[in-house]
Structure formats: structure tokens, C-alpha cells
GUROVO-72947 format. One record per residue: residue in one letter; x, y, z of N, C-alpha, C in turn. Coordinates in steps of 0.05 Angstrom, whole numbers, padded with zeros to 5 digits, always signed. Each point is the difference from the previous one (the first is absolute). Last residue first. Example, Ala and Ser with C-alpha at 12.3 -4.5 7.8 and 13.67 -1.06 7.14 Angstrom:
<kollos>
S+00257-00045+00142+00016+00024+00001-00015+00022+00014;A+00006-00115-00001-00018+00024+00000+00018+00024+00000;
</kollos>
This chain:
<kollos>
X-02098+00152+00850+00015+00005-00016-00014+00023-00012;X+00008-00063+00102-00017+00017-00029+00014+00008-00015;X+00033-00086+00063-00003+00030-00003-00019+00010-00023;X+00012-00090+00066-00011+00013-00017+00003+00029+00002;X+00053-00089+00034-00015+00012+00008-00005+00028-00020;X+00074-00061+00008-00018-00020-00004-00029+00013-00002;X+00089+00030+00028-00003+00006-00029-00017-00022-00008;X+00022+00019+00099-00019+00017-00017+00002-00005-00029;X+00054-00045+00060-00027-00008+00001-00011+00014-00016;X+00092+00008+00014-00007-00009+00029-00029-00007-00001;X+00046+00034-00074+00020-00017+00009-00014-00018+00028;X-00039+00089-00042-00003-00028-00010+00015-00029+00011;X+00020+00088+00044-00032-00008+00007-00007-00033-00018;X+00088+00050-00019+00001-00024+00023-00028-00002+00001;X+00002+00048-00068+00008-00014-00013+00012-00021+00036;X-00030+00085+00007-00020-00015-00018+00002-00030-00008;X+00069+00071+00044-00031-00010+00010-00016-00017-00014;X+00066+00032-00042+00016-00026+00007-00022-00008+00030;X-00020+00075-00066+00001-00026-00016+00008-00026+00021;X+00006+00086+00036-00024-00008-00002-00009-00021-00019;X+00085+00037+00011-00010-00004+00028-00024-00012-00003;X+00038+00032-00076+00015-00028+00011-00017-00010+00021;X-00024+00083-00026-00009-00019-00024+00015-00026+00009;X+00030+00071+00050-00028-00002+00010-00022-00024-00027;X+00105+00051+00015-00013-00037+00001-00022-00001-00002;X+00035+00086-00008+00009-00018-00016-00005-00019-00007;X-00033+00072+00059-00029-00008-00015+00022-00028-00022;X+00021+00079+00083+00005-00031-00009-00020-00019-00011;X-00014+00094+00015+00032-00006-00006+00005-00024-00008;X-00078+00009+00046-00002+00005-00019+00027+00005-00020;X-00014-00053+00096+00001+00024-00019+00006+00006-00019;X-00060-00082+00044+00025+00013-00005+00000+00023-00012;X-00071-00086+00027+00010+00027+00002+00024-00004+00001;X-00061-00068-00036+00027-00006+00017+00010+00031-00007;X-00093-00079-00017+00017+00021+00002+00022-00001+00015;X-00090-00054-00053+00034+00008+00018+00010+00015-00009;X-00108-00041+00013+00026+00022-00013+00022-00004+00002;X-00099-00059+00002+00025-00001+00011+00021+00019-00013;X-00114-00034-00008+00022+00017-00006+00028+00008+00017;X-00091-00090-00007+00011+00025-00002+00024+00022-00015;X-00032-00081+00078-00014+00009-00032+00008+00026-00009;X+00029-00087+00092-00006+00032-00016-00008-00001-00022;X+00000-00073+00061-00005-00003-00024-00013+00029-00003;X+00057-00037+00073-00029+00016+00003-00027+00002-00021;X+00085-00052-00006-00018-00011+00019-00026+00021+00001;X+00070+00029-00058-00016-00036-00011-00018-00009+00018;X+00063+00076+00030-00023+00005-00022-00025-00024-00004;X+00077-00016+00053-00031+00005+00013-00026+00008-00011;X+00095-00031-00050-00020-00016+00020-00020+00016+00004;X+00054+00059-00024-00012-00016-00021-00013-00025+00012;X+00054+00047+00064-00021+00019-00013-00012-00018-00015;X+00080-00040+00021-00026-00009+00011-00028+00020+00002;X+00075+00010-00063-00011-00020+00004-00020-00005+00019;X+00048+00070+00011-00021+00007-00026-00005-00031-00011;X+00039+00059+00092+00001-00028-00010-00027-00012-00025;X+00077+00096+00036-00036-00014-00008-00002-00021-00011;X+00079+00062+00009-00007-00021+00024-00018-00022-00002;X+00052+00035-00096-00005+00003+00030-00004-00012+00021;X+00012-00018-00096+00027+00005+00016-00008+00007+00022;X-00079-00013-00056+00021-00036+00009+00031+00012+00009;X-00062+00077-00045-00012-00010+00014+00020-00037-00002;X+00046+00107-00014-00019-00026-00010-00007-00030+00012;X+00026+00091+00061+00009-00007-00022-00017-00024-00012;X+00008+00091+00086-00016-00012-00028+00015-00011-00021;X+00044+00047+00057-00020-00021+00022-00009-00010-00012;X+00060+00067-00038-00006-00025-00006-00012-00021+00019;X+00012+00109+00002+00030-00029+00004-00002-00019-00004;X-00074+00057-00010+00026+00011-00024+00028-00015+00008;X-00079-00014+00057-00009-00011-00029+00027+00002-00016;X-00001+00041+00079+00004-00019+00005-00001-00019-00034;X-00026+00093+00003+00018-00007+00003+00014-00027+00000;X-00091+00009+00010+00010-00002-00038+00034+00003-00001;X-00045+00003+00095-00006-00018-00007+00014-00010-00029;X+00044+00077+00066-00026-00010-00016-00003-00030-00005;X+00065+00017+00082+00002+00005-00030-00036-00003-00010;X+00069-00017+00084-00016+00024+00004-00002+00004-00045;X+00046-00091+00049+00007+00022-00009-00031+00016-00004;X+00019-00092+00014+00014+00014+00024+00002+00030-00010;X-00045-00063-00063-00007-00002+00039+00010+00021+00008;X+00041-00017-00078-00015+00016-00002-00018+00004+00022;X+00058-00069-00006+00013+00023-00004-00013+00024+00010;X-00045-00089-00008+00013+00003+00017+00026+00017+00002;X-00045-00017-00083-00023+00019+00017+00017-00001+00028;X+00057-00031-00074-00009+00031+00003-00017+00008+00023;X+00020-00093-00014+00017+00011+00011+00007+00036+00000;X-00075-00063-00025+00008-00002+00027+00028+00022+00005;X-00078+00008-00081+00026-00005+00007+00011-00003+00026;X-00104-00008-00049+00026+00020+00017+00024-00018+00002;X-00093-00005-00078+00022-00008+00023+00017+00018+00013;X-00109-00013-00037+00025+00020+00000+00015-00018+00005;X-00106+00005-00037+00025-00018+00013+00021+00019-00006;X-00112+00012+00024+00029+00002-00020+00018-00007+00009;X-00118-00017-00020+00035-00003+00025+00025+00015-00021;X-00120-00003+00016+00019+00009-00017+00024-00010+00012;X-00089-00019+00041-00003+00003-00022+00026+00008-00025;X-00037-00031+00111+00027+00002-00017-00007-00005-00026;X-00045-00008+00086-00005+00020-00008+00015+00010-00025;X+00003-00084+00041-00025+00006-00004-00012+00027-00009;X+00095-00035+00028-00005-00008-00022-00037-00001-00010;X+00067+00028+00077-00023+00023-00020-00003-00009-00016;X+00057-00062+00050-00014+00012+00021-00033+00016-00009;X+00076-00036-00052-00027-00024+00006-00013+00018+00019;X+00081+00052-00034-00038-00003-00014-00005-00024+00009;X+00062+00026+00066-00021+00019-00010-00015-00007-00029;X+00060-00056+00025-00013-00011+00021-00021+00043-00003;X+00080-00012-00065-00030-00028+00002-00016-00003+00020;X+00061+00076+00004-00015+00004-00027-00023-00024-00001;X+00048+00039+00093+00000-00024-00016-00017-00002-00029;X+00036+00097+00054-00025-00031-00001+00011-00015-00008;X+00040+00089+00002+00011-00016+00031-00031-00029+00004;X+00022+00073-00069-00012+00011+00025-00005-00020+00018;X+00032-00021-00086+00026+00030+00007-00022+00014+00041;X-00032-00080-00053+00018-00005+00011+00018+00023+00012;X-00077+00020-00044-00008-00025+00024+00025-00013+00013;X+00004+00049-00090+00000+00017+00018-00011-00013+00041;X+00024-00048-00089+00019+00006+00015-00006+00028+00015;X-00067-00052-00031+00014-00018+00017+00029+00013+00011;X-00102+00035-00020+00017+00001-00021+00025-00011+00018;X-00111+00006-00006+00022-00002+00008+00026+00000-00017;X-00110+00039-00005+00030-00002-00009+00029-00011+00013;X-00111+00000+00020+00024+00010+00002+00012-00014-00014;X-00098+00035+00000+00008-00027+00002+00035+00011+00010;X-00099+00056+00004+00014+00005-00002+00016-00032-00008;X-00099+00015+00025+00014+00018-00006+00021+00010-00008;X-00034-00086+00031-00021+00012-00021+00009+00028-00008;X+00044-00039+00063+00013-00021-00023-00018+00023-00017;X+00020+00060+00085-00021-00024-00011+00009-00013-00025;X+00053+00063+00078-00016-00007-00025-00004-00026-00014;X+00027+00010+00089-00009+00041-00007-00019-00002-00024;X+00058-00074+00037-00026-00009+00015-00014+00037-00015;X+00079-00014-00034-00026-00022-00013-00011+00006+00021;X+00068+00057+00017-00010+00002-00031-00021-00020+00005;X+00050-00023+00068-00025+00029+00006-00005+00005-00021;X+00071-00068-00009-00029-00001+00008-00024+00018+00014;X+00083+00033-00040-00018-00015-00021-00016-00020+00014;X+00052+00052+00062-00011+00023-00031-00019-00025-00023;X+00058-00042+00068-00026+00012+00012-00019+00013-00018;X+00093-00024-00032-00024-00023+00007-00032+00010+00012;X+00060+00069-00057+00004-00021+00013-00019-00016+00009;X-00010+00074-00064+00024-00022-00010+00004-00024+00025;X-00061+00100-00025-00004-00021-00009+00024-00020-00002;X+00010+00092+00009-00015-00010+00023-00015-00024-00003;X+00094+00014-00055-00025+00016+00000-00014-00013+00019;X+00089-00033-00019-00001+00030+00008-00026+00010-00005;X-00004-00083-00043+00024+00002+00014+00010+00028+00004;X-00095-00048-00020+00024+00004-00013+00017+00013+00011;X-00103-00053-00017+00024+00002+00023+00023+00004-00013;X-00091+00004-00061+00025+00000+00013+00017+00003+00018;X-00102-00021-00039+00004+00019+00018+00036-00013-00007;X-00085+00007-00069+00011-00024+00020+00028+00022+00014;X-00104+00007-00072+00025+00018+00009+00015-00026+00024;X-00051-00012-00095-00006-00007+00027+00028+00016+00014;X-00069+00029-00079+00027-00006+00009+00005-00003+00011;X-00081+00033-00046-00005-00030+00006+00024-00007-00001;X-00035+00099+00006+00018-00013-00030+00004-00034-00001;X-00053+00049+00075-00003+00015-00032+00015-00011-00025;X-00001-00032+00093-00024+00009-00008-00004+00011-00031;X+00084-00029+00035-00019-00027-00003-00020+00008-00003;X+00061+00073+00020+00006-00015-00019-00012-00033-00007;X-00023+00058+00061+00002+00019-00022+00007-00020-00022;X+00000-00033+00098-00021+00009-00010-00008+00006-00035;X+00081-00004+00041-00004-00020-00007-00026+00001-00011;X+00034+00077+00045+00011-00014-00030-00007-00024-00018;X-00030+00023+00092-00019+00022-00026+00020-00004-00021;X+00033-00046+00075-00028-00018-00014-00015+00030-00018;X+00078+00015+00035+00011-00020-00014-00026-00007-00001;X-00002+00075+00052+00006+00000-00023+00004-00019-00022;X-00027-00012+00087-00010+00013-00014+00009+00008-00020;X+00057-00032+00049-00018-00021-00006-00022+00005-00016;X+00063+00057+00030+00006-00005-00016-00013-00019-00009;X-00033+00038+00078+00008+00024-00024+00006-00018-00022;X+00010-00042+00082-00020+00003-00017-00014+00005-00022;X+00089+00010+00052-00012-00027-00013-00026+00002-00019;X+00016+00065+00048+00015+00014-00022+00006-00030-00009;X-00040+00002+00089-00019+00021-00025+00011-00003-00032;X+00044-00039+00076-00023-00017-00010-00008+00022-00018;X+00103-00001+00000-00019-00001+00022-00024-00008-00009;X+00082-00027-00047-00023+00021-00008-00010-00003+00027;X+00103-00031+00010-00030-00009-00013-00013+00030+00003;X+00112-00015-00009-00020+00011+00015-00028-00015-00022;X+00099-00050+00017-00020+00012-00016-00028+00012+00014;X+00083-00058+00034+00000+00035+00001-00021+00010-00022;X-00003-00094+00007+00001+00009+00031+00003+00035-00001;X-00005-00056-00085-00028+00007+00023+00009+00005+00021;X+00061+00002-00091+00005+00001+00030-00031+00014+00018;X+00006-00014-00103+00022-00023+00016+00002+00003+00027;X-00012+00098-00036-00009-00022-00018+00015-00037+00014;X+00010+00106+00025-00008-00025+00019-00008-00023-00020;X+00011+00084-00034+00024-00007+00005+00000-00022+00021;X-00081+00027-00045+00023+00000-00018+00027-00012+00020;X-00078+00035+00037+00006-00021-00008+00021-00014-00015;X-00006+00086+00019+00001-00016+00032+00002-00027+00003;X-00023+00057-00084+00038-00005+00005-00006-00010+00033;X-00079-00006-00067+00006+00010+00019+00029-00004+00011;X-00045-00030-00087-00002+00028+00002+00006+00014+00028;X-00071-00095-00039+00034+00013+00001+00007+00036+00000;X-00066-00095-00008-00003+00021+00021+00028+00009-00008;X-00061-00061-00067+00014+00002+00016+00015+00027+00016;X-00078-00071-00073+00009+00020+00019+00013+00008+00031;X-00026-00045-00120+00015-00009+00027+00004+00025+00018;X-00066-00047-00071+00000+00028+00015+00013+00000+00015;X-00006-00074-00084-00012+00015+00021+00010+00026+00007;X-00035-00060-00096+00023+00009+00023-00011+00006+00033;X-00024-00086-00022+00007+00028+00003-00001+00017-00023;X-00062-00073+00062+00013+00006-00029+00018+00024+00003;X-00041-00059+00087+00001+00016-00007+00008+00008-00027;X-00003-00079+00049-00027+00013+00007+00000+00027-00016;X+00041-00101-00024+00008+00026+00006-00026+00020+00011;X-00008-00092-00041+00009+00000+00034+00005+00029+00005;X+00009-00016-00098-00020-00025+00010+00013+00000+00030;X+00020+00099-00045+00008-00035-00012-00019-00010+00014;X-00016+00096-00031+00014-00011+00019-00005-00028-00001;X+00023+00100-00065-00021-00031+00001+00005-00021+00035;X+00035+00082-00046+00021-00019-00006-00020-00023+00011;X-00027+00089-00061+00008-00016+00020+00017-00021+00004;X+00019+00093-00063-00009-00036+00003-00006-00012+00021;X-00001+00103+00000+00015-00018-00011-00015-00020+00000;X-00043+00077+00035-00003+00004-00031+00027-00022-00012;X-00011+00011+00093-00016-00008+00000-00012-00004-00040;X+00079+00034+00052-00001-00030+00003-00029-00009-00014;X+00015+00097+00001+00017-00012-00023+00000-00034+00000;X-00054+00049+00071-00011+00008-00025+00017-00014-00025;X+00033-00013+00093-00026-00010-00008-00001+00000-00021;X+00067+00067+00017+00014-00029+00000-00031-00022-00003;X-00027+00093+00014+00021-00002-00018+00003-00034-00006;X-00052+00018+00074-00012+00005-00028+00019-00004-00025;X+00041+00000+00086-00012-00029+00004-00014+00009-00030;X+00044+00072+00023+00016-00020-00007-00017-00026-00012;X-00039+00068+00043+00008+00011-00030+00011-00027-00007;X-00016-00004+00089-00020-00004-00009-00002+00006-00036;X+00073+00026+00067-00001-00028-00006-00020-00015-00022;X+00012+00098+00020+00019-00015-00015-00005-00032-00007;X-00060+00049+00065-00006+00005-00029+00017-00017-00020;X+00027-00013+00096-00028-00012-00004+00001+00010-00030;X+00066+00039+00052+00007-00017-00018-00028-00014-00012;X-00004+00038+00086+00001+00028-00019+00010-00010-00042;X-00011-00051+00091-00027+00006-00018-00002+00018-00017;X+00091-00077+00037-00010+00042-00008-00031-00007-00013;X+00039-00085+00002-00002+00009+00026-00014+00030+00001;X+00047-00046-00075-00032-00015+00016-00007+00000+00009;X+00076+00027-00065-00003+00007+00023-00029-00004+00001;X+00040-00047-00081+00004+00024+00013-00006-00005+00026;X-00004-00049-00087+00026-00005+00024-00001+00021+00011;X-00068-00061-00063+00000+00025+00018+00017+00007+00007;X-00008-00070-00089+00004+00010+00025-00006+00032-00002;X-00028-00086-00065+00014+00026+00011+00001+00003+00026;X-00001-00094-00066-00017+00014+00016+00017+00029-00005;X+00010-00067-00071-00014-00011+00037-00005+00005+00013;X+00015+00012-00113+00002+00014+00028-00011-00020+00025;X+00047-00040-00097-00031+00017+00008+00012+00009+00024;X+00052-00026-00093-00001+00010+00029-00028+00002+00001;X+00058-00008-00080-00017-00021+00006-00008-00003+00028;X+00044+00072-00060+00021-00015+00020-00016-00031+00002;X-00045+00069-00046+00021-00010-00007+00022-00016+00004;X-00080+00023+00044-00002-00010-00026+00023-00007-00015;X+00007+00063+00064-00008-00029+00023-00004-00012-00026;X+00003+00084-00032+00037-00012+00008-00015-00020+00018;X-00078+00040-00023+00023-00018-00032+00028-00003+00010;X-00059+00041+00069-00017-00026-00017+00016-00016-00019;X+00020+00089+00042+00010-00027+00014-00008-00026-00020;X-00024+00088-00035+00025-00013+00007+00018-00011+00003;X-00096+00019+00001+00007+00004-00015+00030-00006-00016;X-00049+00001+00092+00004-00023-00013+00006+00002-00025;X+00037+00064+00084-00018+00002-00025+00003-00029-00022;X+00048+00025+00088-00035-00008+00001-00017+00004-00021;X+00110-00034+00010-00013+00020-00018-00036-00005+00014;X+00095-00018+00060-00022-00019-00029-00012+00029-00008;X+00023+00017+00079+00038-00009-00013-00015-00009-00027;X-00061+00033+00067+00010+00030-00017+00017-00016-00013;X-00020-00036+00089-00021+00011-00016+00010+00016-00021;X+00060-00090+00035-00017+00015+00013-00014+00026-00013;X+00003-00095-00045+00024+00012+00008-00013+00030+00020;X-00050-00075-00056+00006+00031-00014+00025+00010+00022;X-00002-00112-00019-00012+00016+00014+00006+00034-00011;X+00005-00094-00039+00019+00022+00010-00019+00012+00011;X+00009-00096-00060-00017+00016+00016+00022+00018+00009;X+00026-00068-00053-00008+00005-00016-00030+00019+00017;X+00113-00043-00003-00029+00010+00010-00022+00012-00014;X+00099-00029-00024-00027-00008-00003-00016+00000+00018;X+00070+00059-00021+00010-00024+00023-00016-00019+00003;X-00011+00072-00072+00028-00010-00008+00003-00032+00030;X-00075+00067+00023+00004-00028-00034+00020-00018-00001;X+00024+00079+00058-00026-00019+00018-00008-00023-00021;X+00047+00070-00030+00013-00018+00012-00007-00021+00014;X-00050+00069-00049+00013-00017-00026+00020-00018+00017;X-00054+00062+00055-00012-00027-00014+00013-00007-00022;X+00055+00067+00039-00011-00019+00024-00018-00019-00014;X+00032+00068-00051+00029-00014+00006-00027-00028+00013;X-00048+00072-00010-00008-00014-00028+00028-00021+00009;X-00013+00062+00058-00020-00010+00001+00001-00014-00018;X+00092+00044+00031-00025+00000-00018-00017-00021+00003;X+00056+00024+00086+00003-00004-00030-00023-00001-00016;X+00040+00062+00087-00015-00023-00017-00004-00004-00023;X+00044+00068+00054+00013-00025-00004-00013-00032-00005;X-00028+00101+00038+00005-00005-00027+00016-00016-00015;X-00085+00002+00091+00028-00005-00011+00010-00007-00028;X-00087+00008+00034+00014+00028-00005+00025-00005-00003;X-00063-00071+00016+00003+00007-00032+00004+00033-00006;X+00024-00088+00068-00009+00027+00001+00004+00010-00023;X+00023-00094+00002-00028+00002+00026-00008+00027+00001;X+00062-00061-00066-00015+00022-00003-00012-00003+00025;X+00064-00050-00025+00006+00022+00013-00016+00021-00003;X+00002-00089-00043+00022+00024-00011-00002+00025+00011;X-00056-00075+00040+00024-00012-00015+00028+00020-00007;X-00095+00030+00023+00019+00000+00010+00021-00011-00001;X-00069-00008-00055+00016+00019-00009+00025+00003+00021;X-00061-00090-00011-00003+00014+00001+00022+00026+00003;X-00041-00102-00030+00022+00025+00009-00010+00011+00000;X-00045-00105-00007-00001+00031-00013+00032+00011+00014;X-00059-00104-00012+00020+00020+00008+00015+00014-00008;X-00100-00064+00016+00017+00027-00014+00028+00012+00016;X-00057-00097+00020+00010+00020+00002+00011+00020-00022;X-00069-00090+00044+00006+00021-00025+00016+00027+00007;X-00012-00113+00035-00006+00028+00004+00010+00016-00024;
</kollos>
């Protein structure tokens, strides 16, 4: 199998690009290199430059291509519908004037892609990890959002040829078990693919391996995380955001955690994924010290355990 493996910004604590404790856009791909990766994702809307003018020559420089962008907003509000829809043109329009990344021998889909994800509701927010006290979308306002997620998708494969793929993510109406099989039976392979991402499948109470064999038909993008056993069982018991949680270290480099990333790599092999694989590892932006360690020493167990056999772009 063919894998790319990329970073992405949240690494250094980028997830809100109003917060003024982020670091320079230019810091982040000269560190992301420096850890040899050689994919990144644009980080959430506004952190990268949407002008290829730019971007173009610091990814050139660094030796970087893009892998996808993201949505991270609210997916629910119809009143949000315009915003979102700006977004998807924006983030499209710039994926679509880079380098493809072409899609391998088995892969159904090429990227970059269109990663889209539900966020923005503190009800959620602070239930993150915990399906039992987490309020659901009633049916209309399920809907609502479903509708929305296929006119993005729509937008962005109709007009700019970007495959949009759905994210389950941790405090947004998108994360637990149920929530993501009512996502697929809602939407169509032909319409949409998903994004799994292992340490958010775990922070909401799944089995990461026995969820992708499960969506391994609909599963076009993955991202790999690790959690920390002994933070997230802290952080359980406590009434806290999700990025909070993040800022105590639930999130650490991938072979110290829970996630059994060997036998992940097996199933890969078995399912014989294709493709593009991220890692990541939120934190707050304050704590951007390690984040070149952190993500070099991701990289560098993935090889240790199989992956440095397997094809990156350059």
C-alpha cells in the first residue's frame, strides 16, 4: 500500500485562528520539513495564506504539498449556510490551483481533500467523550445539517473536482457511535467519504480498529492521534471543553498512548488502505516548544512499526 504521511497545524495549536497565540504560518511548515513530512494540511480557514501567490513558494520551499482543508464550523445553523458555502469556494478554489496529489492504484478518491466538520456548540463542547449526557439534534435540525453537508460537498466536487469527506469530532454533533452511523446511512459514498480520525473515535468511547474495518468502505482519509490514558481518565471526570482538555495533554505522540498502532497498521495492510494518513496532536498554542519533537518522534515510531516502507510524495 501507498501511504502519504502529512501534519497538520493543529500540532502547534492552531484550531482557532482568532486566537492571538498563534504561531507563525511560515514557523509551522519550516517545522513540519524540518520533521520530514512532506504533506500538511491548510489548517482551519484563514491560518495558511489563500493567496497562491504566497503559499505556493513557502510549500516550494519547504518541499510541502497540501492534503486537504478544512470546514470547522457550525453545521447545524441555516443561518451559517452562506458562511459555510464562502468557505467551501475559498478553501476549493486555492486546493484546486495546487498540485494534485493524484490518487494511487486501489484508492477511490485523489486528494487534496475537503475535510468537513461540525463545531461551535458549547452543549457540545462540554459533553465531549460523554454519549450518555450529550444532547442530540432532534430530526429536523439533523437534517438541516445533512443538507447542508451534501450542498458543500456538492460545491466542492461539482465545480472544483475536491472530494469533500465527513469528520467525527469531539464536541461537535458529529462524534458518537450512533451519530456516525446515521451520518452514512444519510449520506451517500457517491456524495460525501469520511474522515476518520483514531484519536477522536477513541475520545468518544469507539474502538478506532473495529470502527475503520467497520467504515472501511466509506473511508477515504484517516487521521492518527494518540491519547494519553492517564490525562484522558482525569479529564472524564471533569466538566471541561474539549481543546481545554487538549491543553492538559490528552493528546500525545503517536506509540506513548492508548492506540494500538501496530495492530492499526496490520488492518491497514489487510484492508489494503491507499492513500493519505495525517498526524496530529492538538495543543495549546503556548505550548508550541515540543511540537517539532512531538511530531518528529510521531513520525519516526510510525516508521519503526511499518510505515517507512511505504510511499511519500515529494
Amino acid at each position: 500500500m501507498a501511504i502519504h504521511l502529512s501534519t497538520a497545524p493543529c500540532c502547534w495549536g492552531v484550531d482557532d485562528v482568532n486566537n492571538p497565540d498563534l504561531p507563525p504560518w511560515r514557523q509551522v511548515l519550516g517545522e513540519a520539513a524540518a520533521a520530514g513530512y512532506r504533506g500538511v494540511e491548510l489548517g482551519p480557514y484563514g491560518y495558511l495564506p489563500l493567496d497562491t501567490q504566497i503559499l505556493n513558494p513557502a510549500l516550494k520551499e519547504h518541499g510541502l504539498h497540501i492534503v486537504a482543508g478544512t470546514i470547522f464550523d457550525d453545521l447545524v445553523s441555516p443561518a451559517n449556510l452562506p458562511q459555510l458555502l464562502r468557505q467551501t469556494h475559498a478553501i476549493c478554489g486555492l486546493l484546486q490551483q495546487l498540485p494534485p496529489l493524484g490518487a494511487q492504484s486501489g484508492q477511490r478518491f485523489g486528494g487534496p481533500y475537503l475535510v468537513i466538520i461540525d463545531w461551535g456548540h458549547d452543549e457540545r463542547d462540554y459533553a465531549a467523550g460523554h454519549s450518555d449526557r450529550a444532547p442530540r439534534l432532534d430530526d429536523a435540525r439533523w437534517n438541516a445539517m445533512m443538507t447542508h453537508i451534501r450542498a458543500l460537498a456538492a460545491l466542492a466536487w461539482d465545480t472544483y473536482g475536491i472530494r469533500a469527506v465527513i469528520h467525527p469530532h469531539a464536541g461537535g454533533y458529529i462524534e458518537f457511535a450512533d451519530e456516525l452511523a446515521r451520518l452514512v446511512d444519510d449520506i451517500p459514498h457517491e456524495v460525501a467519504g469520511l474522515c476518520l480520525d483514531t484519536g477522536h473515535l477513541y475520545y468518544a468511547g469507539m474502538d478506532p480498529l473495529a470502527s475503520l474495518r467497520t467504515y472501511a468502505q466509506r473511508l477515504d482519509y484517516l487521521h492518527f492521534k494518540d491519547i494519553d490514558p492517564a490525562v484522558f481518565d482525569q479529564v472524564s471526570t471533569e466538566h471541561i471543553r474539549f481543546f481545554a482538555a487538549c491543553a492538559r495533554g490528552v493528546m500525545c505522540p503517536i506509540g506513548r498512548g492508548v492506540i494500538d498502532y501496530p495492530a492499526l497498521h496490520g488492518l491497514l495492510l489487510e484492508l489494503g488502505y491507499q492513500g493519505c494518513i495525517t498526524v496530529e496532536q492538538e495543543r495549546d498554542p503556548r505550548n508550541t516548544s515540543t511540537s517539532l519533537d512531538d511530531v518528529a518522534a510521531s513520525r519516526a515510531y510510525l516508521s519503526r512499526i511499518g510505515f517507512q516502507g511505504q510511499k511519500e510524495s515529494s
